[in-house]
N, C-alpha and C positions, 0 to 999 in steps of 0.2 A: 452312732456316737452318743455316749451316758452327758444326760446335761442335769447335773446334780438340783441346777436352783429353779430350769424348768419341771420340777415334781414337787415343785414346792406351790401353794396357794399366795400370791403376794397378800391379797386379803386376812389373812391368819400372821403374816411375817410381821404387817405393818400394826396389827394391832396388838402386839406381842413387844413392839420396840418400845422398850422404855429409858429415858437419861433420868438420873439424880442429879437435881444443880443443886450445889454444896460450895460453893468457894466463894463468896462474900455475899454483902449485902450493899442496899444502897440507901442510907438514910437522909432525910432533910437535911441534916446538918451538916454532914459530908456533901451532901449535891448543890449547895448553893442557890442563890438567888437566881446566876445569869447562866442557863442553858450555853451557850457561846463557850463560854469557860468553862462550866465540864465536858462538854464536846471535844473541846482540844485536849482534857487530862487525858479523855478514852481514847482519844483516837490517839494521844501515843503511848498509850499501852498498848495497844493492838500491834501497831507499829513495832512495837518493842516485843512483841509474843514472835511466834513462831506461824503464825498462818498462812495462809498463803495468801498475795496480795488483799491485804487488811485494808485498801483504800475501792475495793468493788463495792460497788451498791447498785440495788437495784433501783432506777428509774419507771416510773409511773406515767401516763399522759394517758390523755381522754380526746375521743378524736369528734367529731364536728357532730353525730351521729350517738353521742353520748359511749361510745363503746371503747371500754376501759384496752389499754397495753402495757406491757412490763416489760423490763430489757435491763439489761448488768450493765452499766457505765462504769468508769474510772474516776474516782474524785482527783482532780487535779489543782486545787488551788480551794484554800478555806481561810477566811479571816471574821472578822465581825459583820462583815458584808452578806456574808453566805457560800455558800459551795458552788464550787468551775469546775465544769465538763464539759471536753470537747467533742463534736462529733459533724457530721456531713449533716448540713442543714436542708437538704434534699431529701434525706431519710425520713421517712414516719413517723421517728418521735419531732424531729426537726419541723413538719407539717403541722403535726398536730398543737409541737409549742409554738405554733404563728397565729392558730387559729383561737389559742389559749393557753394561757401560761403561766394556768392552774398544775401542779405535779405532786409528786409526793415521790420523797426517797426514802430507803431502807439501807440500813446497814446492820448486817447480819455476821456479827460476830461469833459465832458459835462454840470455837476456842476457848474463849474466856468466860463464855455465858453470859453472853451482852446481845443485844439488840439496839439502834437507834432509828426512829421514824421520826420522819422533817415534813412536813404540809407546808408548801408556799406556791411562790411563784417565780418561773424559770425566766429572764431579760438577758437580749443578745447581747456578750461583748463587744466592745469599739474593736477595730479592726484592727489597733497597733497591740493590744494584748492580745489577741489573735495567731499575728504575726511574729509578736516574742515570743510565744509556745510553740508554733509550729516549726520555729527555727530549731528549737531542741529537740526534735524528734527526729530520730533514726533515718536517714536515707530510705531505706525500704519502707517506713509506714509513711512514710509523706510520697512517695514513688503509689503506695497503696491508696492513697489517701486520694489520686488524680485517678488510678485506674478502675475505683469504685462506683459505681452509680449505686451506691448504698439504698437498700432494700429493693430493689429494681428488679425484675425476674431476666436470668442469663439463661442461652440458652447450655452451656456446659462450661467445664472447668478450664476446658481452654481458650475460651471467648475471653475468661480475665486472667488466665499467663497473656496473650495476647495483649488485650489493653494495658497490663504494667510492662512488658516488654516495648510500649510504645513508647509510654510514658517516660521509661526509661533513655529512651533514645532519644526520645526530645530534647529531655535536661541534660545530655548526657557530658560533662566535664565544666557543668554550670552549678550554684543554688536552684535547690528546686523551692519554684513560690510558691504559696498560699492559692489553692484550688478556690474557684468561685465560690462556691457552693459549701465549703469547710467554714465552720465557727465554733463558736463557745459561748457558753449560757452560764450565767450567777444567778441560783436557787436563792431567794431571798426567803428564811423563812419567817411563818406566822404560825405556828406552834412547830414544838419537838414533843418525842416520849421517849425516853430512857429506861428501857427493862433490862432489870438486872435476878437472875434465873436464879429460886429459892427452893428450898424442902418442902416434899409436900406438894408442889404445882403453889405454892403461896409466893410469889415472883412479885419483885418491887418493881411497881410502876409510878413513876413520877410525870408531869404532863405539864410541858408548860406553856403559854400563849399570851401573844403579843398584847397589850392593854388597845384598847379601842380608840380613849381619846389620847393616850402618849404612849404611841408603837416603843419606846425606850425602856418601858418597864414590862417586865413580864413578869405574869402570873402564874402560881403555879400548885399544883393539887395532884394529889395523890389519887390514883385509882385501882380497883378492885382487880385481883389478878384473874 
């Protein structure tokens, strides 16, 4: 059977790809003082584009051992506070933010020719915002949600039909509650960067970060693309 793209060298394909970003700019004057508020202008243009779920970002954590991981979250909640994601605090990233709660996210616009990277630090939710998010979620990922031992090695795909099939008959003509182990974290950040994708490889990058002695003011400087 002819496999057209195994004849091809990836090595030669990748360095062959090239994008023009052409569609705006991002100046001081347009980007404001307070990171917080252009964060929200982009994040609902994105919202407003066509991409595909424009609220994934990748998640960052560093584990006890200094040895970095990355993983795609769901931004679920953002105010002047910082950004909520939920996930099984049992999991790897969930470990590693106990041990430290050092992170760094990315949102990877590509659509529009955006970027946005957050450096702070991840702090568990109270248990009743928790509880009011998990009540909004679908039957089947809250059923998923009790039959995951998230990142845990299974020994095959029917060991977790299995566990939701249990899971399922537990709760079954009940509310299903809030899994031990299931929470949410507010990313407080202490800088952001804002790239916005230029001609040339000449990409505006704006950088801003929290003041030292009044975390209320941020700073903010331009950097080299």
């Amino acid at each position: 059977m002819d496999n057209p793209a195994g004849s091809r060298d990836p090595a030669e394909v990748l360095a062959a790809l090239r994008s023009e970003y052409a569609e705006r700019g991002l100046s001081e004057e347009d980007a404001g003082r307070d990171p917080l508020a252009l964060f929200r202008r982009w994040l609902l243009e994105a919202l407003d584009s066509t991409m595909h779920e424009p609220n994934a970002m990748v998640l960052s954590t560093v584990s006890v051992e200094g040895v970095p991981s990355s993983r795609t979250v769901l931004l679920k909640g953002f105010d002047e506070r910082g950004f909520v994601f939920f996930t099984n605090r049992g999991s790897r990233k969930g470990i590693e933010l106990a041990a430290s709660p050092a992170c760094a996210l990315l949102f990877g616009w590509h659509p529009v020719e955006r970027q946005v990277r957050v450096t702070g630090e991840a702090w568990a939710l109270p248990p009743d915002e928790v509880a009011s998010y998990f009540a909004t979620r679908p039957r089947g990922a809250q059923l998923g949600a009790w039959a995951s031992r998230q990142s845990e090695p299974v020994t095959s795909v029917e060991e977790l039909h299995e566990a939701y099939a249990a899971a399922d008959a537990r709760f079954a003509g009940e509310q299903v509650p809030v899994p031990p182990l299931w929470g949410g974290y507010r990313v407080r950040p202490v800088a952001m960067e804002f790239w916005q994708g230029r001609p040339g490889r000449m990409h505006d990058r704006l950088e801003y970060r929290r003041g030292t002695e009044d975390p209320a003011v941020w700073h903010r400087r331009r950097l080299s693309p």
